[in-house]
N, C-alpha and C positions, 0 to 999 in steps of 0.2 A: 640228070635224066631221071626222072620220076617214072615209076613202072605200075601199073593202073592195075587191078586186078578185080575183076567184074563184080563178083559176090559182095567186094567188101563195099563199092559202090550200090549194090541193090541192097545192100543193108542200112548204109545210111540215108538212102530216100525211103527207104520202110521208116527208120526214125523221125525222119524231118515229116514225112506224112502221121504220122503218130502223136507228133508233136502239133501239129497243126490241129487233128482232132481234137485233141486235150484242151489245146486254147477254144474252138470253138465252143465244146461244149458247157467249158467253164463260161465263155460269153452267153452261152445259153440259159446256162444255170443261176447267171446275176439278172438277168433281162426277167427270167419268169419270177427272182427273187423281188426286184422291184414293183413287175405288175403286181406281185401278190400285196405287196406293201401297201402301193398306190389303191388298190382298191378296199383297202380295210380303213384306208382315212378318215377323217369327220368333217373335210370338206367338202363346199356343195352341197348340194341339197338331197337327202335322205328320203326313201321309203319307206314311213312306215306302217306296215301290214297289223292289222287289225288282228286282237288277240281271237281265236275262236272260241264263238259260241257258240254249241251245239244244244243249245235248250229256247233258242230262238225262235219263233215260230217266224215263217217268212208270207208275207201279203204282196198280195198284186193288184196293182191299183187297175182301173178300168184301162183298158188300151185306148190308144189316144188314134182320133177320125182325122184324117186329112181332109184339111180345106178344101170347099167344093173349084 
């Protein structure tokens, strides 16, 4: 006859929920560790943004007429 005693039962669902967070978060923690990875790669095709010039001067060509 096994005698059940309430507390000790609301403690170990406190643990197995606690436990469950810790894995999730750790699942979280490798998932944002990969995107982070994934997007630092030299696969695919690159941006690359133009050094600034700020002694530029900038022109505008005439604006352009639409077709009658």
């Amino acid at each position: 006859m096994a005698i059940r005693i309430a507390a000790i039962d609301n403690m170990l669902d406190m643990i197995r929920g606690h436990q469950t967070l810790e894995r999730r978060d750790a699942r979280d923690h490798e998932l944002a560790q990969l995107m982070d990875k994934l997007s630092q790669n030299t696969y695919g095709s690159r941006i690359e943004m133009p050094a600034e010039d700020t002694h530029r001067t900038i022109e505008f060509g005439e604006p352009k007429k639409n077709p009658p």
